[in-house]
PyMOL Python script that loads the backbone (N, CA, C, O; Angstrom):
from pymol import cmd

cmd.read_pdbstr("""\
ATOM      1  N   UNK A   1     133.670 143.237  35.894  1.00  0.00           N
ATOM      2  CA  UNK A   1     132.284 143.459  35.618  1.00  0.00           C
ATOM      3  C   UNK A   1     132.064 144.959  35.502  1.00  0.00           C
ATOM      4  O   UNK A   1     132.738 145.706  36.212  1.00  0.00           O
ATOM      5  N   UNK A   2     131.010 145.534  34.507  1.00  0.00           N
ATOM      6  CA  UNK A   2     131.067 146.933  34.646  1.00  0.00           C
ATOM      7  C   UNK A   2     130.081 147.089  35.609  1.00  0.00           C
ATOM      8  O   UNK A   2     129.458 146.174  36.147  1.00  0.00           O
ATOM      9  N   UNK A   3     129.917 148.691  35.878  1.00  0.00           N
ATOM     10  CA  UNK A   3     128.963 149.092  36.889  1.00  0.00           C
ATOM     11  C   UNK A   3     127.490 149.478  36.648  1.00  0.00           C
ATOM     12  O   UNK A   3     126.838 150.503  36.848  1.00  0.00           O
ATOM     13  N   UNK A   4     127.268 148.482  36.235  1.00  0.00           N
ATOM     14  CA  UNK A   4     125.703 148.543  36.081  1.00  0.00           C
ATOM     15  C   UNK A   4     124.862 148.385  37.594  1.00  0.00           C
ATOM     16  O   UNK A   4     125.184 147.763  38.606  1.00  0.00           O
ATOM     17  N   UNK A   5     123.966 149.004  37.369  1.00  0.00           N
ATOM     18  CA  UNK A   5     123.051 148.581  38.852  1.00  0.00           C
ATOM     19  C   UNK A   5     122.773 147.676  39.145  1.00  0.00           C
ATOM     20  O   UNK A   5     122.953 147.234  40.280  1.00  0.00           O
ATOM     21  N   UNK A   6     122.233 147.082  38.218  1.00  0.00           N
ATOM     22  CA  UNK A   6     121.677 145.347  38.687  1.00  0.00           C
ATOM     23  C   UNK A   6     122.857 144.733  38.976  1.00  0.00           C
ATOM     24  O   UNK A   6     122.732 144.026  39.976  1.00  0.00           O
ATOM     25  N   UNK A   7     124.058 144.712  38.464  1.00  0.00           N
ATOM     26  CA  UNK A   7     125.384 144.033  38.473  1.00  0.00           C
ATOM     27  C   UNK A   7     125.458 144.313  40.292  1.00  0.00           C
ATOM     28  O   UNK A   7     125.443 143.380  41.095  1.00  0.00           O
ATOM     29  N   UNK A   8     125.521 145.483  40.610  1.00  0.00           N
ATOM     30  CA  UNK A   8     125.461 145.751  42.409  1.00  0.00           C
ATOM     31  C   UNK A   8     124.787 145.177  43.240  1.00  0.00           C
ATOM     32  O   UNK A   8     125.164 145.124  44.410  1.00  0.00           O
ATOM     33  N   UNK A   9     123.680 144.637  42.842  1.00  0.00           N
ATOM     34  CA  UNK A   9     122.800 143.896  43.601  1.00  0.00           C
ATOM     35  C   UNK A   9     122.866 143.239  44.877  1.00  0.00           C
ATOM     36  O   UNK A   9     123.073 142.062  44.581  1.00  0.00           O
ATOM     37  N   UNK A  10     122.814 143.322  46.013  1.00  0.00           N
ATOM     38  CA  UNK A  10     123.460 142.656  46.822  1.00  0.00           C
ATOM     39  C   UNK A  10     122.855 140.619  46.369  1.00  0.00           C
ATOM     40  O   UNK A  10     123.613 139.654  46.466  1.00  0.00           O
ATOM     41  N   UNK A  11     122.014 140.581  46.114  1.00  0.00           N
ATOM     42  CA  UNK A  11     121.593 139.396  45.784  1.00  0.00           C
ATOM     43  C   UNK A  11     122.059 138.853  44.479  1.00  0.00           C
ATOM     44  O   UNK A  11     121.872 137.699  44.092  1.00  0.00           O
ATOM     45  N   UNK A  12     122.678 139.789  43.844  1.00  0.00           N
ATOM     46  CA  UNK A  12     123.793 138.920  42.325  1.00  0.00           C
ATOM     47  C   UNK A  12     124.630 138.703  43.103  1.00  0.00           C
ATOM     48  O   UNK A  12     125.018 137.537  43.180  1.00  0.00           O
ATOM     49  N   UNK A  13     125.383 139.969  44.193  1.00  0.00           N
ATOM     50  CA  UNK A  13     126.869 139.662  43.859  1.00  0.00           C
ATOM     51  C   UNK A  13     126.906 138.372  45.080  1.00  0.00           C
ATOM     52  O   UNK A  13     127.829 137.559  45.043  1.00  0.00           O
ATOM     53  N   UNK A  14     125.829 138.276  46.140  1.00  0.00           N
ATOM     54  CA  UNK A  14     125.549 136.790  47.027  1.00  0.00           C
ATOM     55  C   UNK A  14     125.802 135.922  46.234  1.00  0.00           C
ATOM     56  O   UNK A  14     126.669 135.145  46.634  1.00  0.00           O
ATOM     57  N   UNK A  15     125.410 135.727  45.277  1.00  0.00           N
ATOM     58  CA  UNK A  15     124.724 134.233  44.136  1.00  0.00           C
ATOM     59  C   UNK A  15     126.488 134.328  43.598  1.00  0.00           C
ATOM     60  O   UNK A  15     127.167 133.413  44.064  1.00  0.00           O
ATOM     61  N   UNK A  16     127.228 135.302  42.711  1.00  0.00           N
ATOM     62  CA  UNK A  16     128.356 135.178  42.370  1.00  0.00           C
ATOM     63  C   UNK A  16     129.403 134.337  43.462  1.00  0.00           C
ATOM     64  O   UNK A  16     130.183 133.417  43.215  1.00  0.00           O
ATOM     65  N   UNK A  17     129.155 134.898  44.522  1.00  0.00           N
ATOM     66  CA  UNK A  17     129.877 134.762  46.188  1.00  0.00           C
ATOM     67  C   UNK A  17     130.136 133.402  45.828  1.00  0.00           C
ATOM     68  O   UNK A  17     131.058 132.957  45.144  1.00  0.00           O
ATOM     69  N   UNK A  18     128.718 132.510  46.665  1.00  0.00           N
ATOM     70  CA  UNK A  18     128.394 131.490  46.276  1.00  0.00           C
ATOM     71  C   UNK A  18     128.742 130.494  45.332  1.00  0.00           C
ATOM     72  O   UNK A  18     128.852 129.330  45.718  1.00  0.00           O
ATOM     73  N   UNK A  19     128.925 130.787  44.171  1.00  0.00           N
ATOM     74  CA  UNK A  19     129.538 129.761  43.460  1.00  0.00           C
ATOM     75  C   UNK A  19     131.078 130.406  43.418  1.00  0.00           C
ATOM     76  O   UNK A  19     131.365 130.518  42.226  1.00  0.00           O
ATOM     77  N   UNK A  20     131.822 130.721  43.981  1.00  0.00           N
ATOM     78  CA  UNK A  20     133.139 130.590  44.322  1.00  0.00           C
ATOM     79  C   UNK A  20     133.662 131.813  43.491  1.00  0.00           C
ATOM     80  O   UNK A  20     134.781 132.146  43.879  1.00  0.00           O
ATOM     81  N   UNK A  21     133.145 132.638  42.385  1.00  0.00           N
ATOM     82  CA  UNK A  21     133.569 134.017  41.647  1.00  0.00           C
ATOM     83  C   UNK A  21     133.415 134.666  42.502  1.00  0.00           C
ATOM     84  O   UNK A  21     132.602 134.585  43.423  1.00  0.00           O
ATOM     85  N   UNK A  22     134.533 135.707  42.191  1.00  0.00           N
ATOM     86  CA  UNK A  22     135.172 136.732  42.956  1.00  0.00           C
ATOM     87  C   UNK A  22     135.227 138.486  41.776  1.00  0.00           C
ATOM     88  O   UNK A  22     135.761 138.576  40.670  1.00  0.00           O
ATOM     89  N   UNK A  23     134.790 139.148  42.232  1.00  0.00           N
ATOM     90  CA  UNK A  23     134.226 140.591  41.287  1.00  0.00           C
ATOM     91  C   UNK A  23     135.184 141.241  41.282  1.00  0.00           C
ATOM     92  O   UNK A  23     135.672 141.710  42.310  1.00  0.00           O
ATOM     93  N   UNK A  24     135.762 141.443  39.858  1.00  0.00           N
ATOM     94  CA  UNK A  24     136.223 142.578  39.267  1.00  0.00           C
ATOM     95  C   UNK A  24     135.727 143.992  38.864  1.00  0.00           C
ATOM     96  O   UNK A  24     135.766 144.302  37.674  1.00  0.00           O
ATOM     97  N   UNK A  25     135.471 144.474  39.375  1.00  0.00           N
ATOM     98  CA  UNK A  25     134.680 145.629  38.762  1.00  0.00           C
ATOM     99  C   UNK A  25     135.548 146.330  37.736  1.00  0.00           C
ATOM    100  O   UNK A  25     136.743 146.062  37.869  1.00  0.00           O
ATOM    101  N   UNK A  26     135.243 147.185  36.716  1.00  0.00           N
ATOM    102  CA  UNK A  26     136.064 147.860  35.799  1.00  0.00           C
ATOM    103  C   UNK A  26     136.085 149.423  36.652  1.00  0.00           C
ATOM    104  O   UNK A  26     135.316 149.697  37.574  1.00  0.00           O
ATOM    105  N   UNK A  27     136.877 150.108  36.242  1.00  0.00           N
ATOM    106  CA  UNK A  27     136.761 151.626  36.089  1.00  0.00           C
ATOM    107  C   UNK A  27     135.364 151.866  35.564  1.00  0.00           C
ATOM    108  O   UNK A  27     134.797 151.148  34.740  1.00  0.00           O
ATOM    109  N   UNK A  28     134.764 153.184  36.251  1.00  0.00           N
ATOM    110  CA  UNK A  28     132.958 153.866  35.832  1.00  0.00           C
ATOM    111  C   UNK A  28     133.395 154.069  33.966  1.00  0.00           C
ATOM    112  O   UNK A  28     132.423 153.800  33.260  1.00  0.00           O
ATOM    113  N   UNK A  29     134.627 154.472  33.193  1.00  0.00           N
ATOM    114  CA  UNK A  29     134.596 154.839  31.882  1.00  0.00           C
ATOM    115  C   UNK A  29     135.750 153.733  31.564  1.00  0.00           C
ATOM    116  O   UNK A  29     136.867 154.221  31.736  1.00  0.00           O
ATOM    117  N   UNK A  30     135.774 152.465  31.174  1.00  0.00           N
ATOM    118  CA  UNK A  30     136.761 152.161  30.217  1.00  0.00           C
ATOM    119  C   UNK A  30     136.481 151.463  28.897  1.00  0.00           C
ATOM    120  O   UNK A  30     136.446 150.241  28.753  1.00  0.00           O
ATOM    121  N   UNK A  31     136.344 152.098  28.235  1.00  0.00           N
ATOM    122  CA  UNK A  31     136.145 151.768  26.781  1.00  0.00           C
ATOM    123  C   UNK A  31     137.391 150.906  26.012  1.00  0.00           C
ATOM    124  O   UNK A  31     137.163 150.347  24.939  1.00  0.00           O
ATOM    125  N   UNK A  32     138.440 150.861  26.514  1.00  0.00           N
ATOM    126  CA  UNK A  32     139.273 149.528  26.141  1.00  0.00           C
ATOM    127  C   UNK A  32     139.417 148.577  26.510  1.00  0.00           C
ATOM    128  O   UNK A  32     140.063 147.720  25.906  1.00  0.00           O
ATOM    129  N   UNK A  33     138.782 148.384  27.789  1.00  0.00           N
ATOM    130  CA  UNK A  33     138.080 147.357  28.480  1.00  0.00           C
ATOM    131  C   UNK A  33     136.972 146.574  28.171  1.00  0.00           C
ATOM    132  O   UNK A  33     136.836 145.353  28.246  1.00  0.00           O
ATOM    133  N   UNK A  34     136.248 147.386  27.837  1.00  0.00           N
ATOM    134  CA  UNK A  34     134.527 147.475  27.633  1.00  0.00           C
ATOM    135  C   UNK A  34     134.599 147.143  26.053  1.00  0.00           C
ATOM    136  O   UNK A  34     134.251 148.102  25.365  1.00  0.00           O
ATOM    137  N   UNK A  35     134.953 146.058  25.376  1.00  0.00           N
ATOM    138  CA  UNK A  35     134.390 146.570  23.764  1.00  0.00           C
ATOM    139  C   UNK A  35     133.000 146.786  22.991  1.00  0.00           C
ATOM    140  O   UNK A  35     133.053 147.151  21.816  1.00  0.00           O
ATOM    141  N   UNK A  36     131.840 146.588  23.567  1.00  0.00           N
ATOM    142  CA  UNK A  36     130.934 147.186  23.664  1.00  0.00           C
ATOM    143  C   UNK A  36     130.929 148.544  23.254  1.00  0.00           C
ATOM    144  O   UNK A  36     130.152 148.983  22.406  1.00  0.00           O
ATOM    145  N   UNK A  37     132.043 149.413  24.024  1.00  0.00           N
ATOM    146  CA  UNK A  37     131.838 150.335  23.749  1.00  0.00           C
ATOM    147  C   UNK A  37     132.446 150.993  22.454  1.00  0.00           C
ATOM    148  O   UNK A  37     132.044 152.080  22.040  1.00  0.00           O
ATOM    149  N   UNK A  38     133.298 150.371  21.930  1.00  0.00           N
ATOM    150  CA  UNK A  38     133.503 150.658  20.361  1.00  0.00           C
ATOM    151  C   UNK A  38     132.618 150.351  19.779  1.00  0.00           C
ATOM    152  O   UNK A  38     132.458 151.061  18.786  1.00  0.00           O
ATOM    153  N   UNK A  39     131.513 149.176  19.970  1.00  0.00           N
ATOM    154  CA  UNK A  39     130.815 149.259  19.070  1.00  0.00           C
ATOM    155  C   UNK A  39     130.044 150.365  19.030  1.00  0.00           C
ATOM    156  O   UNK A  39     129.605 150.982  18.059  1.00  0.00           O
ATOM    157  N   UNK A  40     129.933 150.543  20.143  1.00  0.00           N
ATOM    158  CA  UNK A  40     128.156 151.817  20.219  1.00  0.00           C
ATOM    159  C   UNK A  40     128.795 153.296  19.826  1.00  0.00           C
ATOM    160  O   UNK A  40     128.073 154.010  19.131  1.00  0.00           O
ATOM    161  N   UNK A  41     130.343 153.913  20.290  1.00  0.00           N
ATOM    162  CA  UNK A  41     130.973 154.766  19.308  1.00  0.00           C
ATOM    163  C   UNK A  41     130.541 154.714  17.803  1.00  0.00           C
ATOM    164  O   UNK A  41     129.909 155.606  17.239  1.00  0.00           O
ATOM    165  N   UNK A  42     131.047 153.336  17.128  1.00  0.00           N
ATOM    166  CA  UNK A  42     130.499 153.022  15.626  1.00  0.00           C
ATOM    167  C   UNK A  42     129.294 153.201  15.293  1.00  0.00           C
ATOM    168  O   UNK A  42     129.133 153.774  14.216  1.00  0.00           O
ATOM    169  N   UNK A  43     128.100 152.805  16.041  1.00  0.00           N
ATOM    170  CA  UNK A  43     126.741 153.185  15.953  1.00  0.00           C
ATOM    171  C   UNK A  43     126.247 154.627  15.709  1.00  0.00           C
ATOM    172  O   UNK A  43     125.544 155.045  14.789  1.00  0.00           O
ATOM    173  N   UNK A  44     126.900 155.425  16.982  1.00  0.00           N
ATOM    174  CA  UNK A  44     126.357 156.619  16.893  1.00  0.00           C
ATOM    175  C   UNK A  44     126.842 157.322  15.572  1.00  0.00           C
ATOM    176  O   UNK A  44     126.003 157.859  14.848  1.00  0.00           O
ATOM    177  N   UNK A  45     128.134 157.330  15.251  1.00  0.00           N
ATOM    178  CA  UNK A  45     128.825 157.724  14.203  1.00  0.00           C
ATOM    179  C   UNK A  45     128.331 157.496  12.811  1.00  0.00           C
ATOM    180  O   UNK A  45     128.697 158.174  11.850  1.00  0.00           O
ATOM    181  N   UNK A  46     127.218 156.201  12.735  1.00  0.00           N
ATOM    182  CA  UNK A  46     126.375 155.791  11.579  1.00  0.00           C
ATOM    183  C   UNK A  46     125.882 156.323  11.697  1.00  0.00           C
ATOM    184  O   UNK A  46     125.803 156.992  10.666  1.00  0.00           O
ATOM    185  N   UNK A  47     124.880 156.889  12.865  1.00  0.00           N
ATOM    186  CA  UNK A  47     123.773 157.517  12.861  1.00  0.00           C
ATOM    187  C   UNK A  47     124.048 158.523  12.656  1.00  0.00           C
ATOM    188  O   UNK A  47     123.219 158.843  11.804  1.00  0.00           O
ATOM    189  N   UNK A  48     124.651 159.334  12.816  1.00  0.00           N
ATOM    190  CA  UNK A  48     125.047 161.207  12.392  1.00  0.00           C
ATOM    191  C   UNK A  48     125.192 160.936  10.945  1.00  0.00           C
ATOM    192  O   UNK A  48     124.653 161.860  10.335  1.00  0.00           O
ATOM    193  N   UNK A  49     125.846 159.793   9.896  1.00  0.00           N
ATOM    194  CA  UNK A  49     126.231 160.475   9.116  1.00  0.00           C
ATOM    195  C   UNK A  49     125.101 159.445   8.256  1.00  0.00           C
ATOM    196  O   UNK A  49     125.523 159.348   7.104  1.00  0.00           O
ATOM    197  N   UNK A  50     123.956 158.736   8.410  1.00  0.00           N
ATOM    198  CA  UNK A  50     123.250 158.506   7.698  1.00  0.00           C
ATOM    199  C   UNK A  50     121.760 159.192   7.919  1.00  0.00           C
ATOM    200  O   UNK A  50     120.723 158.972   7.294  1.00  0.00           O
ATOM    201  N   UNK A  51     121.987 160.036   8.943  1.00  0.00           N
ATOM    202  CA  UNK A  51     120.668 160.942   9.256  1.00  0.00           C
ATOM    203  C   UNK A  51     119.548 160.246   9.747  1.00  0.00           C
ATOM    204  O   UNK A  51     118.433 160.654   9.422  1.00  0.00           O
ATOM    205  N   UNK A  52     119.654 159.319  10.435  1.00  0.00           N
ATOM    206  CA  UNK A  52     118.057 158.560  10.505  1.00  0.00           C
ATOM    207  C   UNK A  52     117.587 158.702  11.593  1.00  0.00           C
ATOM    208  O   UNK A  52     118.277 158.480  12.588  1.00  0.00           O
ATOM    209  N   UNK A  53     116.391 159.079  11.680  1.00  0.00           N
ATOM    210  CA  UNK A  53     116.030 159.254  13.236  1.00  0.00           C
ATOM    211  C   UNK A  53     114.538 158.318  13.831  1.00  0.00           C
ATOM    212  O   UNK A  53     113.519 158.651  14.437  1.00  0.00           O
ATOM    213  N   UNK A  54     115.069 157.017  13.283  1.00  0.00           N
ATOM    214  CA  UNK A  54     114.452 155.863  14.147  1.00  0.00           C
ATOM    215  C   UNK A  54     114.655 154.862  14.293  1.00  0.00           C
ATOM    216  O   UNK A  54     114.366 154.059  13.405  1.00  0.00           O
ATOM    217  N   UNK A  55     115.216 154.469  15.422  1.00  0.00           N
ATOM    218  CA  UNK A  55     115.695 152.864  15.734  1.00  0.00           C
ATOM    219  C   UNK A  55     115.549 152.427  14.577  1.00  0.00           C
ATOM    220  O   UNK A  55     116.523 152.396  13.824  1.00  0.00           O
ATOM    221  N   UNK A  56     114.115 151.924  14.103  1.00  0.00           N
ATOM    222  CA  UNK A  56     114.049 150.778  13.326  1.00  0.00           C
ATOM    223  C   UNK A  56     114.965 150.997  11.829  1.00  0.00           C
ATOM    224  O   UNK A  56     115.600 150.073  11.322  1.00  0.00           O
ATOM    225  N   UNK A  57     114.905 152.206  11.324  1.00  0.00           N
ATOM    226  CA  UNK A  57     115.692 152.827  10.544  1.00  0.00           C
ATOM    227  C   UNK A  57     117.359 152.210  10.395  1.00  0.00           C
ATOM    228  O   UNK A  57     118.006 151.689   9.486  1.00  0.00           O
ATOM    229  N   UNK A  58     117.685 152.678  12.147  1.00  0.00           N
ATOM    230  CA  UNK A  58     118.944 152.669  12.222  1.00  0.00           C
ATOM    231  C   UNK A  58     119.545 151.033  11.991  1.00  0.00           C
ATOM    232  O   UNK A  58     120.400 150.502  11.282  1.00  0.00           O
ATOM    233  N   UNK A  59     118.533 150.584  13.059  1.00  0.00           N
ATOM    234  CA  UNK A  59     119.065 148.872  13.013  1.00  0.00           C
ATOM    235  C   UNK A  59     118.681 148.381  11.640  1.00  0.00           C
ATOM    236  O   UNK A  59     118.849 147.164  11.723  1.00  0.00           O
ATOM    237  N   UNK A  60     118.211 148.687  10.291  1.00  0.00           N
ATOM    238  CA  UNK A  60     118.026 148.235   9.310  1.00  0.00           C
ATOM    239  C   UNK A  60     119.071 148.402   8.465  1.00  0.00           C
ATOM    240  O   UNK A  60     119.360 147.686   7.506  1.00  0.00           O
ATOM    241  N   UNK A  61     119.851 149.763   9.010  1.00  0.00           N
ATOM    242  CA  UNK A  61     120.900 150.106   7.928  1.00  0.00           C
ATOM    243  C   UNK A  61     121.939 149.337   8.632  1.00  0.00           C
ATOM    244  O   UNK A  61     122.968 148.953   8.075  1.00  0.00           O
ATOM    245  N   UNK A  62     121.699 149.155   9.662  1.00  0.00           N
ATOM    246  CA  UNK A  62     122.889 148.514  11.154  1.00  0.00           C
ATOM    247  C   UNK A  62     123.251 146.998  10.466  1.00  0.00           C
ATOM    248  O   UNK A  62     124.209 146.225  10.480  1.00  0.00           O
ATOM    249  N   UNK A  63     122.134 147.041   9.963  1.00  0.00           N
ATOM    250  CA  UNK A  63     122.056 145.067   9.805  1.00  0.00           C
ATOM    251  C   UNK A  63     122.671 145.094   8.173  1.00  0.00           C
ATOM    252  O   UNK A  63     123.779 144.596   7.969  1.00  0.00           O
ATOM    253  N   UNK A  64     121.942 145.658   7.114  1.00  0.00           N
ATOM    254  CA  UNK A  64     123.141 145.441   5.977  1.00  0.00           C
ATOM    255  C   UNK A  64     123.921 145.912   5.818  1.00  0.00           C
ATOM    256  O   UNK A  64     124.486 145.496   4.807  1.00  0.00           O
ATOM    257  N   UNK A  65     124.805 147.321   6.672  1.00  0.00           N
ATOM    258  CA  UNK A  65     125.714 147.249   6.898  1.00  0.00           C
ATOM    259  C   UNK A  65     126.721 146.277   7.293  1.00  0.00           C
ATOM    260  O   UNK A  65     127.868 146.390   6.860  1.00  0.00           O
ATOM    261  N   UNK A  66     126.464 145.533   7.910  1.00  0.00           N
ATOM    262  CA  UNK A  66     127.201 144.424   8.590  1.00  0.00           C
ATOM    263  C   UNK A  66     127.378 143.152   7.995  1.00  0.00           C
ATOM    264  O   UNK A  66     128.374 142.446   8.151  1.00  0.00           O
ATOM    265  N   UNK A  67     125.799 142.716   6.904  1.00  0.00           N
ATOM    266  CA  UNK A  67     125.688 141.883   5.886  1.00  0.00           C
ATOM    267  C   UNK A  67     126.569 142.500   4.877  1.00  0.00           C
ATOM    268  O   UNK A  67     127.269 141.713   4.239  1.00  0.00           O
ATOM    269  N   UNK A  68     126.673 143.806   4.600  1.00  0.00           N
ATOM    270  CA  UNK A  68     127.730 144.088   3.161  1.00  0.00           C
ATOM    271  C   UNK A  68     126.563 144.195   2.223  1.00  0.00           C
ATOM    272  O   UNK A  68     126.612 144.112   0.995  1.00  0.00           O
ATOM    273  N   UNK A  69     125.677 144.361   2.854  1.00  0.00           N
ATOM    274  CA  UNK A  69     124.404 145.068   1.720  1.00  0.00           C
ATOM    275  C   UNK A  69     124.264 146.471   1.165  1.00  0.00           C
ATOM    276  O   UNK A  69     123.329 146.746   0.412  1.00  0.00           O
TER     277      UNK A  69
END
""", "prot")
cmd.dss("prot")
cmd.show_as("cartoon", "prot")
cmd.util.cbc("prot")
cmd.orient("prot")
């Protein structure tokens, strides 16, 4: 699991307890772990080189990018 705050919770990781899972935590940085985090590398990297400076912008080019538009 990564280290998010809410993930720490003493009342998640009770409820995890509870049904018999047992917590892995990752390393605070692993991005080959994490693939998430390639994506959001890829994101930012759109965003520098298509100049846009607004979410809605970004996730519009985000989305036909991905359609092949």
């Amino acid at each position: 699991m990564d280290n998010a705050a809410f993930h720490k919770r003493p009342d998640i990781q009770d409820l995890l307890s509870q049904h018999g899972h047992q917590i892995l935590w990752l390393p605070p940085y692993s991005p080959d772990l994490n693939p998430i985090e390639k994506m959001w590398a890829w994101v930012k990297a759109k965003r520098k080189k298509w100049l846009v400076n607004s979410i809605d912008k970004l996730f519009s080019r985000f989305f036909n990018e991905c359609m092949g538009n």
